[in-house]
C-alpha positions as CSV (number, residue, x, y, z in Angstrom):
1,X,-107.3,126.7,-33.2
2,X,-109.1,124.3,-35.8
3,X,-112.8,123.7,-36.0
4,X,-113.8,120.4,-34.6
5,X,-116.5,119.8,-37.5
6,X,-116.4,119.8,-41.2
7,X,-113.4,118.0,-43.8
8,X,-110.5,118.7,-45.8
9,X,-110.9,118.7,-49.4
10,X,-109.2,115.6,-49.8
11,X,-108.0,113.5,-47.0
12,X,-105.0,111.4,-46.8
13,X,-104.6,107.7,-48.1
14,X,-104.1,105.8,-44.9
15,X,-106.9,107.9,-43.6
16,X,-109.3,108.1,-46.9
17,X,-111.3,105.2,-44.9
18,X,-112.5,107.1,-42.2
19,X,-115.4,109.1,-41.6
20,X,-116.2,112.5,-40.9
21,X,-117.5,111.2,-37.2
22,X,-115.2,108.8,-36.9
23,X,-112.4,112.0,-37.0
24,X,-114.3,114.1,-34.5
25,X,-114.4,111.0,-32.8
26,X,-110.6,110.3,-32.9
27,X,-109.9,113.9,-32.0
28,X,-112.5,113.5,-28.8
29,X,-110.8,110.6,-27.4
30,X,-107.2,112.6,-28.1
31,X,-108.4,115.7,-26.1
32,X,-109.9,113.2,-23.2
33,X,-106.0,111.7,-23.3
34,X,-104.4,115.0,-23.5
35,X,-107.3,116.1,-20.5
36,X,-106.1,113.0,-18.4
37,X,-102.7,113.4,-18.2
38,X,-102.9,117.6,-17.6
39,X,-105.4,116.8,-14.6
40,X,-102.6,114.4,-13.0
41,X,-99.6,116.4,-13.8
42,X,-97.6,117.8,-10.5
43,X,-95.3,117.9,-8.1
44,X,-93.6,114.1,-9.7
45,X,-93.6,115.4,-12.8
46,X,-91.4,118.8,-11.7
47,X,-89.3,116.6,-9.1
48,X,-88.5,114.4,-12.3
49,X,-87.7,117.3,-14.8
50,X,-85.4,119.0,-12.0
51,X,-83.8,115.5,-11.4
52,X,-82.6,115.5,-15.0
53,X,-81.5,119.1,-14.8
54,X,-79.4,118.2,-11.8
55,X,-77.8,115.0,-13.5
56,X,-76.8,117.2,-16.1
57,X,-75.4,119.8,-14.9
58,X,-73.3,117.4,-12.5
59,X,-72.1,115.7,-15.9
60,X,-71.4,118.6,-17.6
61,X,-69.6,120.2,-14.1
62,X,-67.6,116.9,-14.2
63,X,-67.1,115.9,-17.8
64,X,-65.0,120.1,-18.2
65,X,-63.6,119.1,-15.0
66,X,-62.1,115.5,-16.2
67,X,-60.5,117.7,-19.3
68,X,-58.7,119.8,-17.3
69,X,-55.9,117.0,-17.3
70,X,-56.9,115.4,-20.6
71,X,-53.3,114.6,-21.0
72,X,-54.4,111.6,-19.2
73,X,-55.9,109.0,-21.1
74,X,-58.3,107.7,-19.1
75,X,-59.5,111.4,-17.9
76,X,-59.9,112.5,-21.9
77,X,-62.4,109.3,-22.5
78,X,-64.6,109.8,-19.4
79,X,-64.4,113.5,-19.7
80,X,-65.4,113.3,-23.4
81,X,-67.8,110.9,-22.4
82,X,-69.6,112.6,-19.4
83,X,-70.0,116.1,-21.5
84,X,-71.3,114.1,-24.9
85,X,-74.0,112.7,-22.5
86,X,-74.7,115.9,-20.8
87,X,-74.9,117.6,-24.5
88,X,-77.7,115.2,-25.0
89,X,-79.3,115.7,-21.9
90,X,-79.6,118.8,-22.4
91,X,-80.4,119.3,-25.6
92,X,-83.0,116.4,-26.0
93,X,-84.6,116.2,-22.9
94,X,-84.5,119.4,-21.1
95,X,-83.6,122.3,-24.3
96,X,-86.4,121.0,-26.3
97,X,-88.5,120.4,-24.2
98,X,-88.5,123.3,-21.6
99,X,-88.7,125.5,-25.2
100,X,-92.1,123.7,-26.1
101,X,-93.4,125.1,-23.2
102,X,-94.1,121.5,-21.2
103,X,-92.8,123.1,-18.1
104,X,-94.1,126.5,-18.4
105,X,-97.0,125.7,-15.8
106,X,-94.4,125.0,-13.0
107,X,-93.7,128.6,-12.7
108,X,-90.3,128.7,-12.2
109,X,-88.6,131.3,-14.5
110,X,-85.4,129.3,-14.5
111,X,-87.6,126.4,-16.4
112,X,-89.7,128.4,-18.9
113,X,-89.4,128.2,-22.5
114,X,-89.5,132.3,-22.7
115,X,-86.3,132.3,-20.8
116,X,-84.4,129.2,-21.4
117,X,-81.1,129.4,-23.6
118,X,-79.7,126.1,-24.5
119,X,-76.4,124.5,-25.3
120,X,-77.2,124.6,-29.2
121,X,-75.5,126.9,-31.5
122,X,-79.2,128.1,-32.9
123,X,-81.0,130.7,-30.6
124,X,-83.9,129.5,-28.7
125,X,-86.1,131.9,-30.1
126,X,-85.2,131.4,-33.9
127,X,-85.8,127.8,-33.3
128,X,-89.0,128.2,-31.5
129,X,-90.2,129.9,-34.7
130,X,-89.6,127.7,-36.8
131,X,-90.2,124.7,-35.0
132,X,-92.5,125.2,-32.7
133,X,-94.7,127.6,-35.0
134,X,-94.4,126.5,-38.0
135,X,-93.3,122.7,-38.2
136,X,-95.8,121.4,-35.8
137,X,-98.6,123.5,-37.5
138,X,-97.8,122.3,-40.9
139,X,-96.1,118.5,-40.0
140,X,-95.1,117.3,-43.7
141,X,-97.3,119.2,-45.5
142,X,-95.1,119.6,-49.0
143,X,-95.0,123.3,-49.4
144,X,-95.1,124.6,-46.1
145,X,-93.0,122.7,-43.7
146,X,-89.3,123.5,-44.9
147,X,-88.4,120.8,-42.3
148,X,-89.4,117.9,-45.2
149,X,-85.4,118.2,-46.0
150,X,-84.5,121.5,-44.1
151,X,-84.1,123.0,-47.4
152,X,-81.0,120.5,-48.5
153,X,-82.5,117.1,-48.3
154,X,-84.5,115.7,-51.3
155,X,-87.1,113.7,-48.7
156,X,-90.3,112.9,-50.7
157,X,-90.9,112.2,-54.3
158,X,-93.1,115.1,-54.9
159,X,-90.4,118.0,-54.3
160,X,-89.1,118.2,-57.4
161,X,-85.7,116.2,-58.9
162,X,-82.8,118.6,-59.5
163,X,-79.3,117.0,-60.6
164,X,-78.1,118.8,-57.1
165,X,-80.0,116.1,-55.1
166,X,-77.7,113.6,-56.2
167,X,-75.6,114.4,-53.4
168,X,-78.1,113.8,-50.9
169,X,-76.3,111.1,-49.1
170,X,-73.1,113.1,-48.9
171,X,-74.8,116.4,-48.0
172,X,-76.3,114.2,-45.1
173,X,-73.1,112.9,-43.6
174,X,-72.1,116.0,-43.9
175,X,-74.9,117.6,-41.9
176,X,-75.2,114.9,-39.2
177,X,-71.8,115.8,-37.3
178,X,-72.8,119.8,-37.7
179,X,-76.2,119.5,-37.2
180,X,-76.6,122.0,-34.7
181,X,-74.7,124.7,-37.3
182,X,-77.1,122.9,-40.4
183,X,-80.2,124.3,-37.9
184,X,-78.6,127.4,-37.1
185,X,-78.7,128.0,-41.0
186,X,-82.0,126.9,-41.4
187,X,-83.4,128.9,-38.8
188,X,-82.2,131.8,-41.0
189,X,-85.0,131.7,-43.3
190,X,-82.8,132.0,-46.4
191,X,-84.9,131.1,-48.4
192,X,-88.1,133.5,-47.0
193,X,-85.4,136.2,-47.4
194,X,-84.2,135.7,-50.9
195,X,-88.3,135.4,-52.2
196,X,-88.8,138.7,-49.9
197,X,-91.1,136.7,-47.7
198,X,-88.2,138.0,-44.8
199,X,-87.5,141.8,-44.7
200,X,-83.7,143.0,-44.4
201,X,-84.0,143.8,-40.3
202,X,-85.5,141.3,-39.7
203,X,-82.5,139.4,-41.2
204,X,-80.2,141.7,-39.6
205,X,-81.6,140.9,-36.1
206,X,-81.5,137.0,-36.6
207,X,-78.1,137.2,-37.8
208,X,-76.8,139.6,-34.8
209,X,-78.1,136.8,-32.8
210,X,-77.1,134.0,-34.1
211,X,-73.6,136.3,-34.1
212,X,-73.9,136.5,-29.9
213,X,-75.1,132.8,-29.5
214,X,-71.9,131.4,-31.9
215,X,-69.8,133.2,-29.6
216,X,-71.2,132.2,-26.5
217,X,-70.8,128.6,-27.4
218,X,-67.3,129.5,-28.8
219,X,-66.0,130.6,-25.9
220,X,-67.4,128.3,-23.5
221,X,-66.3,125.2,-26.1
222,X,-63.5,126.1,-27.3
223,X,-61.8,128.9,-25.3
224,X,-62.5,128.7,-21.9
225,X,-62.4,125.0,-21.1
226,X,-59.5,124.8,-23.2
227,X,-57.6,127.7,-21.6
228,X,-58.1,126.6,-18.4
229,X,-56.9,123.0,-19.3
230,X,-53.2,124.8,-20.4
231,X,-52.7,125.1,-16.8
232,X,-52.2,120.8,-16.9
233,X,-50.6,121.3,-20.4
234,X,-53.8,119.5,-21.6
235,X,-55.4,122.7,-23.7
236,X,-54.9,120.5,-27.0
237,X,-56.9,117.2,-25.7
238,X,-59.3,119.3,-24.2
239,X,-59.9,121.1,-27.3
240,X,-60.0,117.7,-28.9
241,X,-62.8,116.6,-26.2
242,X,-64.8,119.2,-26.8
243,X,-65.1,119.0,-30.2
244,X,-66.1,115.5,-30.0
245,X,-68.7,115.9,-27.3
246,X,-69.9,118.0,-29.6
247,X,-69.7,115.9,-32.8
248,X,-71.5,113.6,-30.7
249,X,-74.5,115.4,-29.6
250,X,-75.0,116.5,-32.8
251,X,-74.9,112.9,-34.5
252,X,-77.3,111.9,-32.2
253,X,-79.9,114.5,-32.3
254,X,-79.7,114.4,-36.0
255,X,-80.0,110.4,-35.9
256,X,-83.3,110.9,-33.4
257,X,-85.0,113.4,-35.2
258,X,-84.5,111.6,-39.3
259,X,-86.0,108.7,-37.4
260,X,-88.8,110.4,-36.0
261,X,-90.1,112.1,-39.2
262,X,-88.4,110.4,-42.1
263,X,-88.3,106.0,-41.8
264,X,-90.5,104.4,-44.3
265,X,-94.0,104.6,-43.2
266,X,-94.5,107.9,-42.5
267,X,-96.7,110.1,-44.7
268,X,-96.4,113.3,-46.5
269,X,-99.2,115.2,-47.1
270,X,-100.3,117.6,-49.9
271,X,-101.7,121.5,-49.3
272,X,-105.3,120.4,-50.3
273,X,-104.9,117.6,-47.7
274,X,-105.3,120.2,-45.2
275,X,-107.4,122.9,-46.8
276,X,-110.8,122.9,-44.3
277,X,-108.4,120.7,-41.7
278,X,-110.1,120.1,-38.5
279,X,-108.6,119.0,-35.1
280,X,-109.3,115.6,-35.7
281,X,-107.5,116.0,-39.2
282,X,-104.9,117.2,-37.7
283,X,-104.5,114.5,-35.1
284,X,-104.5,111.9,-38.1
285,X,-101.9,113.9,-40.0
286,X,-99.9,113.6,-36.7
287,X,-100.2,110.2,-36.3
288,X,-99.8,108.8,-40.2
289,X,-96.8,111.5,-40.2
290,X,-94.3,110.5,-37.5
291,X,-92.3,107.5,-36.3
292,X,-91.5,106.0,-32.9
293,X,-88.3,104.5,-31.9
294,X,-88.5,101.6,-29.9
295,X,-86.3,100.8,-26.6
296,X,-85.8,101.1,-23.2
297,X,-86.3,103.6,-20.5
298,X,-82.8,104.7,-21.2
299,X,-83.6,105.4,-24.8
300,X,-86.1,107.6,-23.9
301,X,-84.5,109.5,-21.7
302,X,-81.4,110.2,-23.9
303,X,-83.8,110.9,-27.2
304,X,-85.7,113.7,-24.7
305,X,-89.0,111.0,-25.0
306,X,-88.5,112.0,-28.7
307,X,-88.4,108.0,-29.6
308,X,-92.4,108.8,-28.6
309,X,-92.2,111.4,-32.1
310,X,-96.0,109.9,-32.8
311,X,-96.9,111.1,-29.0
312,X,-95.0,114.3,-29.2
313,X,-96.6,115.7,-32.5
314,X,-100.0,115.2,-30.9
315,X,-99.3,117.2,-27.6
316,X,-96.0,119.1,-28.2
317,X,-96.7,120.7,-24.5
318,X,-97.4,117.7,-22.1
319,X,-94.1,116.9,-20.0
320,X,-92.3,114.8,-21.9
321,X,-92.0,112.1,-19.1
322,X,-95.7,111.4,-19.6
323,X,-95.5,110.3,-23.4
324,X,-94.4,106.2,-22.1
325,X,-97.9,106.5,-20.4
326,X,-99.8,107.7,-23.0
327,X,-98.3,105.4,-26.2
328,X,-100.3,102.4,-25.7
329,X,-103.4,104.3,-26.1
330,X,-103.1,106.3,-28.8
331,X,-101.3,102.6,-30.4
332,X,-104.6,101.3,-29.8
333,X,-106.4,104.3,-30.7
334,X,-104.6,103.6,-34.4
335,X,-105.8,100.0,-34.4
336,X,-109.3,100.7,-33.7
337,X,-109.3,102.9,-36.6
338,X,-107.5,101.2,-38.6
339,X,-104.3,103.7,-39.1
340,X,-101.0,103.0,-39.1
341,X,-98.6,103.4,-36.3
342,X,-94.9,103.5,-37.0
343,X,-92.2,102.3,-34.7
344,X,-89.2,100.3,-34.4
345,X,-85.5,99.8,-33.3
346,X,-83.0,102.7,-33.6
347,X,-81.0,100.7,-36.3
348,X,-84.0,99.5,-38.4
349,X,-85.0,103.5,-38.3
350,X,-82.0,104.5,-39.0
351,X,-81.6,102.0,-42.0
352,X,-84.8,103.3,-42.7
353,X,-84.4,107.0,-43.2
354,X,-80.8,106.2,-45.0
355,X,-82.3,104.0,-47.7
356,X,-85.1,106.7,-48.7
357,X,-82.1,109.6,-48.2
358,X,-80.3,107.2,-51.4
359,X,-83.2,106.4,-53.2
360,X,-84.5,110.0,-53.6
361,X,-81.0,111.1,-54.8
362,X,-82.4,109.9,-57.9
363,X,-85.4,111.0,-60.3
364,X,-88.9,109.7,-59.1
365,X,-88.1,107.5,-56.1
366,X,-91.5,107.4,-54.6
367,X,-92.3,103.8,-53.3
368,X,-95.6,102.0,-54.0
369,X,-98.8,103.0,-52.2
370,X,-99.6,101.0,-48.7
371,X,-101.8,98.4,-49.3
């Protein structure tokens, strides 16, 4: 909960211009869009999220199915194909956002983020913690969000040059094919844990589950879909499909979120930037802090609405479905107050976030102010 009066002690560039009434203002007219779409959400909006569960889980029923007699050509290819898209499904659209919470007011305990387990190698819980909890509380703040880099990535000129972040371009197509594993270890805390931030059980407990979750997806992966394809003598290509619907999921979601947070344009923010923050601050920091990704329906569905990043990190809980309603607003709420609003194609993003992943392999690397 932030106050809705007072300042920061120093507030960001692209938003030095404003006033404080003109952020209570901005964080009014936010709370009156949030207000909107909450007192029209219903029965479409759960028909629509169960829709998307049911596509799923009939791509994912028929993508394992299509391996069992991979040996075929034809059956590896759409079998690979249908369980890559239902990875994404899954882990975009319906994992993320079910564990937000943004279908928690249905009341179904099958679509709740205390009970959802997804398809991704980190547990639920550890992720929620340090995503839910801590990144969108601290959204590139230097210093307190470890997700400025996820504690590998050089991503802003003022974390410090080491000779190590030379290799930020390889570490990075390293990490996009394992991402899900690259979260898994971030969710760990190392770090908290080596500066005694983390105590020893509580390491011990995300561990053991992390342990029973790796397993899990182990023997789903890459046990029992291959065993039962050995039965068509197709346990190899099977294997081999797997692996790549995997590969894929993971270069995607990796792709969607550097885009979201990382393309030029997006701010990073100092600690003092958000010393005395209020909700209105927070809403700018949102805004000035996050990218879109422009498209078509079809993009948004397969990012989980995530291409709407700018939308998302202002109400993390609204269904996700509703974010394509609200963008033009809060667009024009940017305009009107003369902030910046960050979108664009998947390729130019990409681009993008690749070209400041190079240039901050090297000392310095910050680029010149906006104007």
């Amino acid at each position: 909960m932030l106050a809705t009066e007072g300042r920061p002690l120093v507030r960001p560039p692209a938003a030095a211009h404003l006033s404080d009434e003109q952020v209570a203002e901005i964080g009014r007219e936010l709370d009156a869009i949030r207000d909107a779409v909450l007192a029209k959400r219903g029965a479409a909006d759960a028909a629509y999220i169960r829709r998307v569960i049911r596509a799923q889980r009939v791509l994912e029923i028929g993508g394992r199915a299509a391996l069992l007699g991979s040996r075929n050509k034809v059956a590896w290819v759409a079998g690979t194909a249908m369980l890559s898209l239902a990875k994404i499904l899954e882990n975009m659209e319906i994992g993320h956002n079910v564990l937000h919470g943004q279908w928690d007011w249905m009341r179904d305990p099958d679509i709740h983020s205390s009970t959802w387990e997804w398809d991704f190698v980190t547990p639920a819980r550890a992720w929620q913690h340090t995503h839910n909890d801590l990144h969108h509380r601290w959204t590139n703040v230097v210093g307190k969000d470890n997700d400025i880099g996820y504690n590998l990535l050089r991503m802003d000129p003022d974390q410090p040059w080491k000779p190590g972040n030379l290799g930020n371009p390889l570490y990075n197509a390293i990490l996009a094919p394992l991402f899900e594993w690259g979260i898994a270890i971030y969710d760990l805390e190392l770090e908290d844990f080596k500066k005694g931030r983390k105590s020893k059980e509580a390491m011990k407990s995300d561990l053991k589950a992390l342990g029973l979750k790796a397993a899990k997806q182990f023997t789903k992966d890459y046990a029992a879909t291959p065993a039962a394809a050995m039965l068509t003598g197709s346990g190899k290509q099977a294997l081999v499909g797997t692996l790549t619907a995997n590969a894929v999921r993971n270069l995607w979601a990796h792709a969607v979120i550097f885009c979201g947070h990382f393309p030029e344009g997006t701010d990073t923010f100092s600690e003092e930037m958000v010393e005395g923050e209020t909700r209105g601050d927070w809403y700018v920091r949102q805004m000035i802090g996050s990218a879109n990704i422009s498209g078509s329906k079809a993009m948004h569905l397969m990012t989980g609405n995530l291409s709407h990043q700018i939308e998302h990190h202002l109400f993390p809980d609204l269904p996700s479905n509703r974010y394509a309603e609200v963008a033009p607003q809060v667009k024009d709420l940017c305009r009107r107050y003369g902030l910046p609003y960050t979108e664009g194609p998947l390729l130019k993003q990409v681009g993008s976030t690749w070209g400041k992943i190079f240039r901050l392999a090297l000392p310095g690397g910050a680029k010149p102010a906006r104007g």
